[in-house]
N, CA, C and O atoms as a MOPAC input file, in Angstrom:
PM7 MOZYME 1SCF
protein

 N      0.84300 1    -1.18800 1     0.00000 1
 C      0.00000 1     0.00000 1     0.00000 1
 C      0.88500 1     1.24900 1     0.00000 1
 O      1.75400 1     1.09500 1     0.85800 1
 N      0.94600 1     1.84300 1    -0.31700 1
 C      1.48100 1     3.20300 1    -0.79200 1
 C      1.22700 1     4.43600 1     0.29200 1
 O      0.02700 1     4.60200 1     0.51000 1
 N      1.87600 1     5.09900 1     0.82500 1
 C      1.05600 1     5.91600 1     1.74200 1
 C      0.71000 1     7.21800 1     1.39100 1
 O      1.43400 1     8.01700 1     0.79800 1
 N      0.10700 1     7.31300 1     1.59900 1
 C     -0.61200 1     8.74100 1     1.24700 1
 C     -0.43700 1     9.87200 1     2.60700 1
 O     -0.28900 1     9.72800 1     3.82100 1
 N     -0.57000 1    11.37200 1     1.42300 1
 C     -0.30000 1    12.76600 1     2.04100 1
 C     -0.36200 1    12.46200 1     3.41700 1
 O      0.61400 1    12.57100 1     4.16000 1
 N     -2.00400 1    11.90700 1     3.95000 1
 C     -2.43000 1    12.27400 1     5.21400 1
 C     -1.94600 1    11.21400 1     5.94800 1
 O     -1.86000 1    11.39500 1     7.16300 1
 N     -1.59200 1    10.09800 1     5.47200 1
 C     -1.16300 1     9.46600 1     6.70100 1
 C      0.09400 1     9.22100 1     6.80900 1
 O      0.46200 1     8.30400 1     7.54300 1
 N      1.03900 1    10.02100 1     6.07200 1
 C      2.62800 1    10.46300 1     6.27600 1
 C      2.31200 1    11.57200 1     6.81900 1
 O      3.02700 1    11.72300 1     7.81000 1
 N      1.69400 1    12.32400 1     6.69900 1
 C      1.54700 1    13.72200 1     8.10000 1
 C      1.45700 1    13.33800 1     9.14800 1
 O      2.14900 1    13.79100 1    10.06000 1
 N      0.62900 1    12.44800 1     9.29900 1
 C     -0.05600 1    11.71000 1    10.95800 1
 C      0.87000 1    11.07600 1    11.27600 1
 O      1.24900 1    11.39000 1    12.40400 1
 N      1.70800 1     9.95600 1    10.61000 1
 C      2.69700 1     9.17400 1    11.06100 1
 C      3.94000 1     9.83000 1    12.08800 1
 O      4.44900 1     9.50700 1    13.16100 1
 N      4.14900 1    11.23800 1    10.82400 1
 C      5.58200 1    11.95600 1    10.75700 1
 C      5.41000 1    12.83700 1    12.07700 1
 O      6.25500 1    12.80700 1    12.97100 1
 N      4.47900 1    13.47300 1    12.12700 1
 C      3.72300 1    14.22400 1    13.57600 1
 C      4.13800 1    13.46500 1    14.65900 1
 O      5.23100 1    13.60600 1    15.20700 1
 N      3.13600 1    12.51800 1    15.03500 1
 C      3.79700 1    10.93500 1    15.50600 1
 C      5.01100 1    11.14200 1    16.25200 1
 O      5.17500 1    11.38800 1    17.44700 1
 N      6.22700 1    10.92000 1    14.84900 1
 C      7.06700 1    10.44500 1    15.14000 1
 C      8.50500 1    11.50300 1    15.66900 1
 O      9.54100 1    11.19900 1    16.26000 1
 N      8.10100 1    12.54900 1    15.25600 1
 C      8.54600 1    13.79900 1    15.74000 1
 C      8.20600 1    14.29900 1    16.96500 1
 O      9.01400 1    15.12100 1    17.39700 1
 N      7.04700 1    14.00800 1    17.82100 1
 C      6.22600 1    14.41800 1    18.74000 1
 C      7.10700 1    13.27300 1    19.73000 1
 O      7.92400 1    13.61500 1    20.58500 1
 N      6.90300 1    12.47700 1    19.54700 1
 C      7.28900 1    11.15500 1    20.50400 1
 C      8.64800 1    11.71900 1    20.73800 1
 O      8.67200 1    12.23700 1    21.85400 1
 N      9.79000 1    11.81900 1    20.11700 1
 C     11.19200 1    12.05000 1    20.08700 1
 C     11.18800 1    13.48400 1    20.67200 1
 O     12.04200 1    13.65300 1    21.54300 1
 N     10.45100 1    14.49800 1    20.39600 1
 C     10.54900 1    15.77800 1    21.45800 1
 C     10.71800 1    15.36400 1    22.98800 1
 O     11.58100 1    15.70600 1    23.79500 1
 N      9.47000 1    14.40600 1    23.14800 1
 C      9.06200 1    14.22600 1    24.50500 1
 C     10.18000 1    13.41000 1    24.84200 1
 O     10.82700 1    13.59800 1    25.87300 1
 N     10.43700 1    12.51400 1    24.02000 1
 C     12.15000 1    11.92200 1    24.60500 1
 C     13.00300 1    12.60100 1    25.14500 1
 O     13.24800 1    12.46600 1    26.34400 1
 N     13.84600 1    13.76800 1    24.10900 1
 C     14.64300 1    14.28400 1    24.27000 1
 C     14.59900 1    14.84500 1    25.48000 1
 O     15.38300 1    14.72600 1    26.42200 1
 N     13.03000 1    15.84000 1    25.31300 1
 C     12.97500 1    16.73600 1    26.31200 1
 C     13.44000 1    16.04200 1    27.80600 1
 O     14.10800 1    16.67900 1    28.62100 1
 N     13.04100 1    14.80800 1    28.01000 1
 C     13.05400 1    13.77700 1    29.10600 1
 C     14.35900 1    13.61600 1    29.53600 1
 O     14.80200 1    13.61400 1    30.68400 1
 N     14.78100 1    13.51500 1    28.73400 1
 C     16.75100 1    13.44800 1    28.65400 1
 C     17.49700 1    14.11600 1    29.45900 1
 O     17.02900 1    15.25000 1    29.55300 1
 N     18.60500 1    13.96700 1    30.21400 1
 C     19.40900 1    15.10200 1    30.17000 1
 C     20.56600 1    14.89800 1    28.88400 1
 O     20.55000 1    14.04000 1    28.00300 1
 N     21.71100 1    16.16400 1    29.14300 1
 C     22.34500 1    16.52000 1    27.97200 1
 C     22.27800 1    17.50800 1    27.33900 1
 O     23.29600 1    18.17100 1    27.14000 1
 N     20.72800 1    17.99000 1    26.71100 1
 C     20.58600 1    18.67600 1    26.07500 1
 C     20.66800 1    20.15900 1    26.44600 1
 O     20.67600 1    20.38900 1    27.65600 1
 N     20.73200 1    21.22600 1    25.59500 1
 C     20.97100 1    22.63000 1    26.10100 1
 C     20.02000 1    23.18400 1    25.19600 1
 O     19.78900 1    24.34300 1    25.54000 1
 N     19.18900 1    22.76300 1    23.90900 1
 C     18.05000 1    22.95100 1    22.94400 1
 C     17.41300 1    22.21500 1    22.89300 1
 O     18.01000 1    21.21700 1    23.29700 1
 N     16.21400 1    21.92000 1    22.56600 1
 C     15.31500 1    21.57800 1    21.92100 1
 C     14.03000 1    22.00200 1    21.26800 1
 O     13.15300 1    22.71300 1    21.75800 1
 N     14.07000 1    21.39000 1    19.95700 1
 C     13.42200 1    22.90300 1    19.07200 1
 C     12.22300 1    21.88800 1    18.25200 1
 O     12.82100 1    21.19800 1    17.42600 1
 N     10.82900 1    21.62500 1    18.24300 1
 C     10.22700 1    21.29300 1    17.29600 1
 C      9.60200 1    22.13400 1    16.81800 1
 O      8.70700 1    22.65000 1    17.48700 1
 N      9.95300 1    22.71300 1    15.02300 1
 C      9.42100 1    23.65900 1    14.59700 1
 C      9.07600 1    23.63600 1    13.26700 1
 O     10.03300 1    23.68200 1    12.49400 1
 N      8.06200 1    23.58300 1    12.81900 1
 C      7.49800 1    22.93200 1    11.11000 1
 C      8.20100 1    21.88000 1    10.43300 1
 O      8.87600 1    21.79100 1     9.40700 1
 N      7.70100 1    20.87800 1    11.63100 1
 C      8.18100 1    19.45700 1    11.13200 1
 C      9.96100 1    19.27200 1    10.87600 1
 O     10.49600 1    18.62100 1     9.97800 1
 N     10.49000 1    19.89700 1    11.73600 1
 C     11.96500 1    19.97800 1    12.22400 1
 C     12.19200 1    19.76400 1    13.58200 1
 O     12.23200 1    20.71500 1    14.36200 1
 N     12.37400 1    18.39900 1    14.01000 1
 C     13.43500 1    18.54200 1    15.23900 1
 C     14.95600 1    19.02700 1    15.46400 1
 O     15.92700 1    18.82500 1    14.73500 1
 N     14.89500 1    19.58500 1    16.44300 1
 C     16.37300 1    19.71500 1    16.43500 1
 C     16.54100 1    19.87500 1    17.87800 1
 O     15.71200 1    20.27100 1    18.69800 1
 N     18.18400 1    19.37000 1    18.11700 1
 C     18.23000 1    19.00700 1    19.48200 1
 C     20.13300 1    19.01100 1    19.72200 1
 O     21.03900 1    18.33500 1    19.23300 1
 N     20.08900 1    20.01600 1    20.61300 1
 C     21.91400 1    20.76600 1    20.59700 1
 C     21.92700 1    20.11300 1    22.18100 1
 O     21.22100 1    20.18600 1    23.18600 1
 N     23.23100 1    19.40400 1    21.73800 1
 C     23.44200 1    18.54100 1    22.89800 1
 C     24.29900 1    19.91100 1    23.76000 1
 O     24.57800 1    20.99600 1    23.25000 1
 N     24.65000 1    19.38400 1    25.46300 1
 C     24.95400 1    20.26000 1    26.06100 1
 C     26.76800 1    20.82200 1    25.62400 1
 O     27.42500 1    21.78100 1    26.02700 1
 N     27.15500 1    19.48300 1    24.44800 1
 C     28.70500 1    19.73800 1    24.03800 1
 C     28.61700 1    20.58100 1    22.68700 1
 O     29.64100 1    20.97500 1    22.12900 1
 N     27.38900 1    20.82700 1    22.20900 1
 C     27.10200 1    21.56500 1    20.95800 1
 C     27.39300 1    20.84400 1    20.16900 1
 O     28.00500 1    21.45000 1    19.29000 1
 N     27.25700 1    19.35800 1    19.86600 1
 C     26.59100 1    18.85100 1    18.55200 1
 C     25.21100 1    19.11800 1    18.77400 1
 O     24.60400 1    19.15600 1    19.84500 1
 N     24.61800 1    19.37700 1    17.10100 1
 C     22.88100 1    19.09300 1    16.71300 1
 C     22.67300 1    17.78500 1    16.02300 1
 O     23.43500 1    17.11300 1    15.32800 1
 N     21.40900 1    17.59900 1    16.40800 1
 C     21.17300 1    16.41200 1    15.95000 1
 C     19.21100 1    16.91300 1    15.17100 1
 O     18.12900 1    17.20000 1    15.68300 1
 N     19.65300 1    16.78500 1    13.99400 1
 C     18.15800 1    17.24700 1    13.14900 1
 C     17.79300 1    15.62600 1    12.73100 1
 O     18.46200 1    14.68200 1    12.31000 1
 N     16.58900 1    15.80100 1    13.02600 1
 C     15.11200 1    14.80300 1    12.22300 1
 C     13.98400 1    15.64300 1    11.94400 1
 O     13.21400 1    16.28100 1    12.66200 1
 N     14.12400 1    15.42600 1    10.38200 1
 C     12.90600 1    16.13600 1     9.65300 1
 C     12.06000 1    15.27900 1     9.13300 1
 O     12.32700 1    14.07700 1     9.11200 1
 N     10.90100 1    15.78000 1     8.63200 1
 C     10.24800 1    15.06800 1     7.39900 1
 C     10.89400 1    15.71700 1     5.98700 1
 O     11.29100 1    16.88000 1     5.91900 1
 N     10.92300 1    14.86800 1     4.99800 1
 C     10.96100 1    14.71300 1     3.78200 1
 C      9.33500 1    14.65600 1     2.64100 1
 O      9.07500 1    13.73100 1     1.87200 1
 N      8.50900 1    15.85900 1     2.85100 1
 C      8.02500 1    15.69900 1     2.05100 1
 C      7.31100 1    14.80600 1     0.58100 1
 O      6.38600 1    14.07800 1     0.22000 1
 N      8.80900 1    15.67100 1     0.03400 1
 C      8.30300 1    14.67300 1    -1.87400 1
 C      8.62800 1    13.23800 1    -1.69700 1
 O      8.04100 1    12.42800 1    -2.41300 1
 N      9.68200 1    12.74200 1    -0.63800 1
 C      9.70100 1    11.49700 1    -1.05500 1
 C      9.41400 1    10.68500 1     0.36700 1
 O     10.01100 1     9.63700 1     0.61100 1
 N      8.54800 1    11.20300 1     1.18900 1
 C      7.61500 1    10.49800 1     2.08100 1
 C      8.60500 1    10.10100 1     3.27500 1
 O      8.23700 1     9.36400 1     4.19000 1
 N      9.80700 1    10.61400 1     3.19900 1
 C     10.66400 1    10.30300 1     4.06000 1
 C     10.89400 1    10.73400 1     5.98500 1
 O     10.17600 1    11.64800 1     6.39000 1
 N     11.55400 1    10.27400 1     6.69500 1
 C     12.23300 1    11.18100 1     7.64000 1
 C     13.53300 1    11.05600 1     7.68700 1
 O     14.01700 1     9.92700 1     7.77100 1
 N     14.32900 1    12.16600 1     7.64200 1
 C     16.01000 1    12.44800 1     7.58900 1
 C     16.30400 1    12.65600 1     9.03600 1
 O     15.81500 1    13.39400 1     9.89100 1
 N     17.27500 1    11.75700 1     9.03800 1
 C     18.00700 1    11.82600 1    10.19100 1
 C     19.56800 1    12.60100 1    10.00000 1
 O     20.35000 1    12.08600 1     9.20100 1
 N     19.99500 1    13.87500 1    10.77300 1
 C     21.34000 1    14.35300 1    10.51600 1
 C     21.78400 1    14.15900 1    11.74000 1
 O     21.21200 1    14.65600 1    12.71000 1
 N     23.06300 1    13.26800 1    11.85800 1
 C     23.79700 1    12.73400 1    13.22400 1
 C     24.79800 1    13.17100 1    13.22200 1
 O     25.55600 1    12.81100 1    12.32100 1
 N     25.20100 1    13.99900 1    14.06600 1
 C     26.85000 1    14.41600 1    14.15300 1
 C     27.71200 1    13.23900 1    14.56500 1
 O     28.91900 1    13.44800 1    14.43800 1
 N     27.37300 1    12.08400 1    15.01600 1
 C     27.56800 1    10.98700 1    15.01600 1
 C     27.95500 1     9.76500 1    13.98600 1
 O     28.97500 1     9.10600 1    13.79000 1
 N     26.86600 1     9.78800 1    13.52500 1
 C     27.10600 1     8.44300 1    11.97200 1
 C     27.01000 1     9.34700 1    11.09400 1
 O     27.80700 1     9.00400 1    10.22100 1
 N     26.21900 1    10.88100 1    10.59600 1
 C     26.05500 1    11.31100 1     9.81100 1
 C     24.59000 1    11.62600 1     9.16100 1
 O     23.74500 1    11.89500 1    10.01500 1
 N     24.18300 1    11.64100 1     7.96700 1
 C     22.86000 1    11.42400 1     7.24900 1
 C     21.95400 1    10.12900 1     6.88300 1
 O     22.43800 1     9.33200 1     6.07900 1
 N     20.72100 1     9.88000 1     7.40200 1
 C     20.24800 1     8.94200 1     7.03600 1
 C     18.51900 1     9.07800 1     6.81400 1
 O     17.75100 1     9.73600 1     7.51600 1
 N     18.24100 1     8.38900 1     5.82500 1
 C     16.67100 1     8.28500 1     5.26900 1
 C     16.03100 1     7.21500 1     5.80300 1
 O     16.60300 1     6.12500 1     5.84600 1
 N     14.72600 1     7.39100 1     6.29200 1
 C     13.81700 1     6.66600 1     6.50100 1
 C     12.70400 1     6.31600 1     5.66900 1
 O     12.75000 1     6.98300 1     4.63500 1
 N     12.05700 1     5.80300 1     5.69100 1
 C     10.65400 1     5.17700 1     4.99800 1
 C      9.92600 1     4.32500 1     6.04800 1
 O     10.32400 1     3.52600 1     6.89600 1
 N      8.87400 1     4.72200 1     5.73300 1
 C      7.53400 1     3.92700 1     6.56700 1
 C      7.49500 1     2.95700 1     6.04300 1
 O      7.49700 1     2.78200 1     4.82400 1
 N      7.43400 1     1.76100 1     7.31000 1
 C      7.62500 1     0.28500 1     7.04400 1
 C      6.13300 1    -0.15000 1     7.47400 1
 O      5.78500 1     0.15600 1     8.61500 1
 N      5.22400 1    -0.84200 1     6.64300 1
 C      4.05900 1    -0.89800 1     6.79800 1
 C      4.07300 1    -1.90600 1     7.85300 1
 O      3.90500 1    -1.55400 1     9.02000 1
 N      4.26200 1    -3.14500 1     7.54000 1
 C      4.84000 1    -4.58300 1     8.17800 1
 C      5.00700 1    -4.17900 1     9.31300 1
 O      3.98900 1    -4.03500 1     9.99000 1
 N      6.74400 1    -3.75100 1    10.11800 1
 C      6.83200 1    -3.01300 1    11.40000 1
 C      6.45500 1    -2.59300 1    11.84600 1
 O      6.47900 1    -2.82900 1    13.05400 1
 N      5.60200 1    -1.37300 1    11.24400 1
 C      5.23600 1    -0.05400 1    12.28000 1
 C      6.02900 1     0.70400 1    12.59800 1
 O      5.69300 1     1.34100 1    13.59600 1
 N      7.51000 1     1.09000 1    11.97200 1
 C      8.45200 1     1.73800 1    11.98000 1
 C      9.44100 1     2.29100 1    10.77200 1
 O      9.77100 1     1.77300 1     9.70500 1
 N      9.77400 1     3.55000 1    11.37900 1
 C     10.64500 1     4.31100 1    10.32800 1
 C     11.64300 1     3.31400 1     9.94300 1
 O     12.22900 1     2.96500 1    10.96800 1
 N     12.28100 1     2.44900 1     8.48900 1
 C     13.25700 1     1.86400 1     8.69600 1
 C     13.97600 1     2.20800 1     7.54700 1
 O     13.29600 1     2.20100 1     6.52100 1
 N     15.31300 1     2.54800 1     7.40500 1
 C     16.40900 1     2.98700 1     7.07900 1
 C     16.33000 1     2.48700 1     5.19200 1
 O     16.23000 1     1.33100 1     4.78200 1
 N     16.39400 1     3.47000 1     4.52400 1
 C     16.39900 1     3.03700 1     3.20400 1
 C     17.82100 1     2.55500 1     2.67300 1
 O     18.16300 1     2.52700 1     1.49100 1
 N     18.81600 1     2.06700 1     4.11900 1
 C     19.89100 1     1.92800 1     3.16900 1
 C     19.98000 1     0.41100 1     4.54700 1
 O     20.70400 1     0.41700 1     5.54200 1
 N     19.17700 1    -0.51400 1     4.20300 1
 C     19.72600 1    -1.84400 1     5.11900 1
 C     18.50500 1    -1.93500 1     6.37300 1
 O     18.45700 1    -2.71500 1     7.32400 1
 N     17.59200 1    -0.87700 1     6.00100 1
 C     16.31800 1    -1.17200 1     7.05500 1
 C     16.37700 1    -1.36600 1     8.54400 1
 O     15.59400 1    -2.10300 1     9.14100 1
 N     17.29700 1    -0.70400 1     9.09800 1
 C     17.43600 1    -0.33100 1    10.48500 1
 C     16.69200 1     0.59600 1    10.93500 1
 O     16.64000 1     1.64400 1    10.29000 1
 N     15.93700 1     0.45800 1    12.13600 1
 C     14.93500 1     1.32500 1    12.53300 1
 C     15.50800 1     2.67300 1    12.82500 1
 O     16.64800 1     2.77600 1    13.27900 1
 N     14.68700 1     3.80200 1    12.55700 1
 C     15.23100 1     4.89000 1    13.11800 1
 C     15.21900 1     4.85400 1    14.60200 1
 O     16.23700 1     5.48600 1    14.88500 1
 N     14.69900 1     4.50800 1    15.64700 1
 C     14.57600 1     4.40600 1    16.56300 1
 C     16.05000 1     3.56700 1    17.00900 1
 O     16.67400 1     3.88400 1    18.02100 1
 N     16.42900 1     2.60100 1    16.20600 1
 C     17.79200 1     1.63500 1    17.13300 1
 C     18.90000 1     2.96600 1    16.43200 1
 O     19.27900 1     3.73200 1    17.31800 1
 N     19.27000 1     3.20400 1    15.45100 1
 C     20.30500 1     4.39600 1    15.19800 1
 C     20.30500 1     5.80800 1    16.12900 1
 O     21.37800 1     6.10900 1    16.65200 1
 N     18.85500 1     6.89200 1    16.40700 1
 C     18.86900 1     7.60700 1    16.96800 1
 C     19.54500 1     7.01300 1    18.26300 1
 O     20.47000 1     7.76400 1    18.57000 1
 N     19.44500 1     5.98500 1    19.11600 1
 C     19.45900 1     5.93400 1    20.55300 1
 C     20.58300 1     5.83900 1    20.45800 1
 O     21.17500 1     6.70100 1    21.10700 1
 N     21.50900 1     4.83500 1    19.66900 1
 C     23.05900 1     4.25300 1    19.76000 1
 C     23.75900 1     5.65500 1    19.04600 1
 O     24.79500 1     6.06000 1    19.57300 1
 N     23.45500 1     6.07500 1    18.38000 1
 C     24.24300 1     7.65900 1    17.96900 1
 C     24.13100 1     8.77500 1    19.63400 1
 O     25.02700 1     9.57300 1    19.90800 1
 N     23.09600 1     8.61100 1    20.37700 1
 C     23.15600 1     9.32400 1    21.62300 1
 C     23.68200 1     8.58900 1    22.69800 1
 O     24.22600 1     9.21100 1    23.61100 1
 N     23.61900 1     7.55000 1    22.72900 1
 C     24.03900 1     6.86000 1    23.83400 1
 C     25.86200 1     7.25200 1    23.59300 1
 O     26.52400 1     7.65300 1    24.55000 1
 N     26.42500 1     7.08000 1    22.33300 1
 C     27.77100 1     7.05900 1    22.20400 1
 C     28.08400 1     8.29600 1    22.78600 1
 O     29.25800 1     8.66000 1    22.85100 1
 N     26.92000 1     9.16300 1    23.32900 1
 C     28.12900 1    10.76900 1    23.50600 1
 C     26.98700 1    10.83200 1    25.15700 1
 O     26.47600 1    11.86200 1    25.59700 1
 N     26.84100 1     9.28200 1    25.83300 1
 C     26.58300 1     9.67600 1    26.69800 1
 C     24.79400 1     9.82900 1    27.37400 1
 O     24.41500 1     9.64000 1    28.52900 1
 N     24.11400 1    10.16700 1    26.34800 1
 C     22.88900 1    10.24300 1    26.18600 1
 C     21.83100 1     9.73000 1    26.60700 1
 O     20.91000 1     9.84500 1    25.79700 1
 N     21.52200 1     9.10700 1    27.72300 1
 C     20.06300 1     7.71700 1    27.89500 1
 C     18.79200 1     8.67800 1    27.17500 1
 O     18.55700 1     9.87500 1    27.34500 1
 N     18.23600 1     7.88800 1    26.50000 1
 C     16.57400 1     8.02100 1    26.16700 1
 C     15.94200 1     6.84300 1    26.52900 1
 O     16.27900 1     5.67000 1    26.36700 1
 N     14.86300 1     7.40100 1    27.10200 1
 C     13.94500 1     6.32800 1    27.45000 1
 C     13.06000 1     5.55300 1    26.10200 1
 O     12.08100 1     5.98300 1    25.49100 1
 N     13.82200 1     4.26000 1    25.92100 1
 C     12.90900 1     3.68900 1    25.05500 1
 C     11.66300 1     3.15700 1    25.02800 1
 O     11.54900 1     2.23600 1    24.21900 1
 N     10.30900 1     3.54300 1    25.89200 1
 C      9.36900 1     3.30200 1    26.21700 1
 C      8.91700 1     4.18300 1    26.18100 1
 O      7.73500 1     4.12700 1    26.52000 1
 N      9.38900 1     5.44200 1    25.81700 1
 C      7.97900 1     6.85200 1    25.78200 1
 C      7.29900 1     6.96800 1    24.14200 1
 O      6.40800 1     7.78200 1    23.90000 1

């Protein structure tokens, strides 16, 4: 099934919303910014760490000062963002890119 406008808005909302409330939960951080479908989140050593939506190609981008750039796609099957390059959840990359500089997120919110 193909997803459509509205339920890549709802998903992406979702999935941006959930990860605020993470972060925010966190310590570390010295920002946190959700702002027209842009997270962004300045750790207290001043790396950022952006997750957006991708629009035209239904995506969410992950920018890690950590591993770097990575694309997501909605995995119908899962129920999760999974990596268009080897299908790793966004969820197992975000945590292990924060955990490496220190980071706990609660993986249950």
């Amino acid at each position: 099934m193909a997803l459509d406008d509205s339920l890549f808005q709802t998903l992406v909302a979702q999935c941006l919303g959930r990860w605020l409330d993470r972060l925010e939960d966190s310590d570390g951080f010295d920002d946190i910014d959700l702002t027209d479908g842009v997270l962004q989140a300045e750790t207290e050593a001043g790396q950022t760490f952006i997750l957006n939506r991708h629009v035209p190609l239904k995506q969410v981008w992950l920018s890690s000062p950590v591993s770097g750039a990575h694309h997501y796609a909605w995995d119908e099957g899962s129920g999760d963002w999974r990596s268009t390059r080897g299908g790793e959840p966004l969820e197992t990359r975000l945590i292990a890119d924060l955990a490496s500089l220190g980071i706990e997120v609660d993986p249950h919110v």
